[in-house]
C-alpha positions in Angstrom: 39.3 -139.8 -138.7 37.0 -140.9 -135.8 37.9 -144.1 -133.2 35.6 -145.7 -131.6 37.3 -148.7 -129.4 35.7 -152.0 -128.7 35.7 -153.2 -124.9 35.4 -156.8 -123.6 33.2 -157.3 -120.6 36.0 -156.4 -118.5 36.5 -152.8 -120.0 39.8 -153.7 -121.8 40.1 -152.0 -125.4 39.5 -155.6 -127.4 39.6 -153.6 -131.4 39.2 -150.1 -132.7 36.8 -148.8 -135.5 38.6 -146.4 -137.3 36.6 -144.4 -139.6 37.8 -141.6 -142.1 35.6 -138.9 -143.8 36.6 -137.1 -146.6 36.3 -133.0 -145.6 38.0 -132.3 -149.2 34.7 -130.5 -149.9 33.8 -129.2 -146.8 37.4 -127.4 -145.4 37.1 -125.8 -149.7 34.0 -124.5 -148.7 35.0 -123.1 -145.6 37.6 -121.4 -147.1 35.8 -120.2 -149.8 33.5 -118.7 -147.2 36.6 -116.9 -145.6 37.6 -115.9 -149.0 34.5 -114.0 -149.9 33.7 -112.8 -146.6 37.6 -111.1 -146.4 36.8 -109.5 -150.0 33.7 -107.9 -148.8 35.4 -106.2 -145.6 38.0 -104.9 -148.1 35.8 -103.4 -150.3 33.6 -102.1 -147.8 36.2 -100.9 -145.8 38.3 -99.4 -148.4 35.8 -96.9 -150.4 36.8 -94.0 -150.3 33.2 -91.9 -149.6 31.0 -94.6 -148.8 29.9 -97.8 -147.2 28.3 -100.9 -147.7 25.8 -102.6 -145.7 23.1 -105.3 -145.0 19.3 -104.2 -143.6 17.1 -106.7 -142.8 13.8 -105.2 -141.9 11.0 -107.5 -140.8 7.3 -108.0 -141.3 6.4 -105.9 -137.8 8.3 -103.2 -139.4 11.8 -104.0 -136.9 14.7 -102.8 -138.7 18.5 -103.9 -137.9 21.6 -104.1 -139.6 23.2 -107.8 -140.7 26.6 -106.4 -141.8 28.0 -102.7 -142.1 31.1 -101.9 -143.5 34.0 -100.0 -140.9 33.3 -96.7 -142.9 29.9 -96.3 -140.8 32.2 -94.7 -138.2 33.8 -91.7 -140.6 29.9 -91.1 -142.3 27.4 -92.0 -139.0 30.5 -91.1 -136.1 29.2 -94.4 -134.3 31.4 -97.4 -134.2 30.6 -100.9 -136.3 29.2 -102.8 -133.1 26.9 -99.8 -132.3 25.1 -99.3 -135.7 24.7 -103.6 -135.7 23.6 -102.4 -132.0 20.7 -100.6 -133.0 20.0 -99.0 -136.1 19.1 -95.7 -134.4 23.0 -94.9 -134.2 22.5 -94.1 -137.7 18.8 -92.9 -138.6 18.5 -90.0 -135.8 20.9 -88.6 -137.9 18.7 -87.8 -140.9 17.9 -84.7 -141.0 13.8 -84.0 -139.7 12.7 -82.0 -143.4 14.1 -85.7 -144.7 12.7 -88.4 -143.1 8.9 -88.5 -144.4 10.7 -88.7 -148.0 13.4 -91.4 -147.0 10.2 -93.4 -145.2 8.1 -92.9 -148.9 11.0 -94.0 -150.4 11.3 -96.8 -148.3 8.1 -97.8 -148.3 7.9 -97.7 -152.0 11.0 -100.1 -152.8 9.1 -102.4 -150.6 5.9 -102.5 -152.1 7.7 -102.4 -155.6 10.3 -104.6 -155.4 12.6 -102.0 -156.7 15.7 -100.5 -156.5 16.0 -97.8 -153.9 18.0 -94.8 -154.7 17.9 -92.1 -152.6 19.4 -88.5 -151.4 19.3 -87.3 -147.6 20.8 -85.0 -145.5 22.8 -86.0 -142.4 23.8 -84.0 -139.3 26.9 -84.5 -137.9 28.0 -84.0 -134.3 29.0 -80.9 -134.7 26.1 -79.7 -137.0 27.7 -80.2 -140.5 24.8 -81.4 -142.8 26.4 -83.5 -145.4 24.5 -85.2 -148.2 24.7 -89.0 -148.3 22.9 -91.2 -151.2 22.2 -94.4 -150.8 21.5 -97.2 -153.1 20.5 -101.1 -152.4 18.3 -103.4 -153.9 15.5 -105.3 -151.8 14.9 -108.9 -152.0 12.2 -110.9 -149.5 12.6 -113.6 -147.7 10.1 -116.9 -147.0 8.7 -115.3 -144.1 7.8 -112.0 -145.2 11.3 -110.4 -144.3 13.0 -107.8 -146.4 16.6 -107.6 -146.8 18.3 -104.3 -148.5 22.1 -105.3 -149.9 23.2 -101.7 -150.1 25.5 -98.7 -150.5 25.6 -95.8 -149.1 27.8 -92.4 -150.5 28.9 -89.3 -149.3 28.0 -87.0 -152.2 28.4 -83.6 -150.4 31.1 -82.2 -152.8 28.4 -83.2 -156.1 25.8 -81.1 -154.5 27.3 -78.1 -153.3 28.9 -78.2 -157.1 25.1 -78.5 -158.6 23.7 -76.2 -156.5 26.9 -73.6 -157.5 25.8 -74.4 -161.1 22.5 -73.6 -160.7 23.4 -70.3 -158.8 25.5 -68.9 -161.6 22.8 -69.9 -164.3 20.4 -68.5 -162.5 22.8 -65.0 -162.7 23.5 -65.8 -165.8 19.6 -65.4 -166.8 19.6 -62.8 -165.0 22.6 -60.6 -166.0 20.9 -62.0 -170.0 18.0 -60.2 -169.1 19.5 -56.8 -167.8 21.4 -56.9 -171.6 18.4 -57.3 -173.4 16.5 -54.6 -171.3 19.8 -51.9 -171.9 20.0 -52.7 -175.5 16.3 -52.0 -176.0 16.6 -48.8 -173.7 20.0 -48.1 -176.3 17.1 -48.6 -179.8 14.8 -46.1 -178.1 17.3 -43.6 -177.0 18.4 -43.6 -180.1 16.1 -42.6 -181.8 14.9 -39.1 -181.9 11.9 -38.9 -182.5 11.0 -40.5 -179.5 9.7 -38.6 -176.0 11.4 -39.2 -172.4 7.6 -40.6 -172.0 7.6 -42.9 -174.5 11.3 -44.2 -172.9 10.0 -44.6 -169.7 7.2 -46.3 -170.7 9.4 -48.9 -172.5 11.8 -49.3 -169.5 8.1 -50.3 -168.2 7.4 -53.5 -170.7 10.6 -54.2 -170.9 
């Protein structure tokens, strides 16, 4: 409710206006609001490998964060108010090799309007490259500005797994290979009428 008194000409309260405004709708917003807001800290703050995160970059090519999730400081090492800060907290991690793919990347979701998905490495502060992924979706504002509502993973564990799988195939080819070549040596050894020549010339092809 809001009071506004009435005053004679000699200052003396006369009447009161009294009137009320409903905030029914305006106090279930705001709590709505708080609602959402405390889900999205939980889940970003409870993954278990990963992050989420707001990026808003701007037509002059100005990038900062809007919102990070509290798991920036276990995957980046830099606390919540730092990355928000500057951005830099986070991207002079990426590994050098990485960046002119990240930027293509990027640059490509922009232009696009697509989903960005997306491996790098990141060095840690004490040297540790780990592989994050990260995943947002781009949407642009009425001024040119483009937001990226994203996540962002720790995937280390998946890619030292692929890249043991593709070590043992790889000896797996290779261990086929020796097999095939002894079991054609075995065929010509075997038979006699063939010359030590004629074996080591086929150890040749094979």
């Amino acid at each position: 409710s809001i009071f506004t008194p009435i005053v004679d000409e000699q200052n003396h309260v006369t009447n009161v206006v009294v009137q009320t405004i409903d905030l029914t709708d305006l106090k279930n917003a705001e709590r709505a609001l708080r609602e959402s807001e405390e889900r999205l800290r939980n889940i970003g703050d409870n993954l278990p490998t990963g992050q989420i995160y707001q990026l808003m970059v701007k037509p002059d090519g100005t990038q900062r964060f809007t919102y990070i999730s509290s798991q920036v400081e276990k995957l980046h090492e830099c606390t919540v108010e730092q990355a928000l800060d500057d951005p830099m907290h986070l991207f002079s991690r990426v590994v050098d090799d990485d960046i002119p793919g990240w930027e293509r990347a990027t640059a490509e979701a922009i232009r696009k309007m697509n989903v960005y998905d997306h491996d790098i490495r990141i060095r840690r502060k004490s040297g540790e490259i780990r592989w994050h992924r990260m995943i947002s979706k781009p949407r642009r504002l009425d001024d040119g500005t483009i937001i990226f509502d994203g996540i962002e993973i720790d995937i280390t564990e998946h890619k030292l797994a692929e890249q043991e799988r593709e070590r043992l195939l790889i000896a797996l080819d290779d261990r086929v290979k020796e097999l095939n070549c002894l079991y054609s040596l075995s065929e010509l050894m075997g038979k006699p009428e063939v010359s030590t020549y004629e074996i080591l010339q086929g150890t040749v092809e094979i």
